[in-house]
C-alpha positions as CSV (number, residue, x, y, z in Angstrom):
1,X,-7.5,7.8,25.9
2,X,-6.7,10.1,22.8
3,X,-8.5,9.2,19.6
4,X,-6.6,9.1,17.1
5,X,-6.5,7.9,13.6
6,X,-3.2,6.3,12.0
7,X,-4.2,8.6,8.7
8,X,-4.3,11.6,10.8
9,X,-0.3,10.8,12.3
10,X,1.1,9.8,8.5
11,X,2.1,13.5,7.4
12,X,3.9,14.1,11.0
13,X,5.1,10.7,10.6
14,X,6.4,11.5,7.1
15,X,7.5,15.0,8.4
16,X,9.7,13.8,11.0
17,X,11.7,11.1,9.0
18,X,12.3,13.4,5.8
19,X,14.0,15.8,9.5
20,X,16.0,13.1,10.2
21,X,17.4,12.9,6.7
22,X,15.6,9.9,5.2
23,X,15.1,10.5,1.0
24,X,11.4,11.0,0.0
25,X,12.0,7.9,-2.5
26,X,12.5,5.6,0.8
27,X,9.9,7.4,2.9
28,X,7.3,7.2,-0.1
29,X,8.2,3.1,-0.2
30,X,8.5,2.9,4.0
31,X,4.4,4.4,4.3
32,X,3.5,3.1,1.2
33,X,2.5,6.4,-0.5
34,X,3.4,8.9,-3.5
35,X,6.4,10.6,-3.7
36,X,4.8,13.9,-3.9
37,X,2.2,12.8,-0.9
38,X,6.0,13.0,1.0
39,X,6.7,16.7,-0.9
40,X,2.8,18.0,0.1
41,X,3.3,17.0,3.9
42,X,6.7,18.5,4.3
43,X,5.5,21.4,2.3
44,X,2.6,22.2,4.2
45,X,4.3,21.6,7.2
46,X,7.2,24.2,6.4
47,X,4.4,26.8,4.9
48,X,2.2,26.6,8.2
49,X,3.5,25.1,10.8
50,X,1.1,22.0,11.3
51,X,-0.4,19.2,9.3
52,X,-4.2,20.6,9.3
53,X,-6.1,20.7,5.9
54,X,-6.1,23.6,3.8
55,X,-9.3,25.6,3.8
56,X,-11.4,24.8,1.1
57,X,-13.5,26.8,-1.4
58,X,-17.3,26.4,-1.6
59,X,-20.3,26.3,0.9
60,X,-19.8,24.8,4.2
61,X,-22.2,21.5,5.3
62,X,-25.0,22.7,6.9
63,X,-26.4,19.7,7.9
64,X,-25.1,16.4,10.3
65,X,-24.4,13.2,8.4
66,X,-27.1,11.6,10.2
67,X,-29.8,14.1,9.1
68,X,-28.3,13.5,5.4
69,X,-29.0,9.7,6.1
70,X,-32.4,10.5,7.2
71,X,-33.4,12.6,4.5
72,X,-32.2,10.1,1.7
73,X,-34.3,7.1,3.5
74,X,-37.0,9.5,3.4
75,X,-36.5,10.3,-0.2
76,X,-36.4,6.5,-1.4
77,X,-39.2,5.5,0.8
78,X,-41.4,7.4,-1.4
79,X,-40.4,11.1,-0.4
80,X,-41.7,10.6,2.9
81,X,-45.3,11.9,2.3
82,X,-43.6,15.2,1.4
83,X,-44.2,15.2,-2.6
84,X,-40.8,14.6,-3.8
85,X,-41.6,12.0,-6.7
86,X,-43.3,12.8,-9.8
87,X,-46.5,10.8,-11.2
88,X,-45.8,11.7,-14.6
């Protein structure tokens, strides 16, 4: 079984209609989304040739939402006998 979600299938969705002639007004109402929402998915469809993201700027995550999760409950439990919190 393929997992995927609904979200992930909306631009192709949106795609597809606007191919078969459908206005972006009555494709916006039909998905229950922006207008220009409908004008980004058909335009990054037509610029690249699939629905991914865009590459964005900035550092990549370096570390696993579940370490993330970790380190915060260590944080708030008092920094985790590693000296976070300040005495003053």
């Amino acid at each position: 079984m393929i997992n995927i979600k609904v979200d992930d299938l909306r631009p192709a969705m949106v795609w597809l209609n606007k191919k078969k002639g459908m206005g972006k007004e009555k494709i916006a109402e039909l998905f229950e989304i922006e207008k220009k929402t409908v004008t980004r998915a058909v335009r990054r469809y037509e610029e690249q040739g699939d629905f991914k993201d865009r590459p964005r700027s900035g550092r990549p995550v370096t570390a696993t939402t579940e370490a993330r999760e970790e380190e915060m409950k260590a944080l708030l439990d008092g920094g985790g006998g590693q000296g976070f919190w300040s005495t003053l």
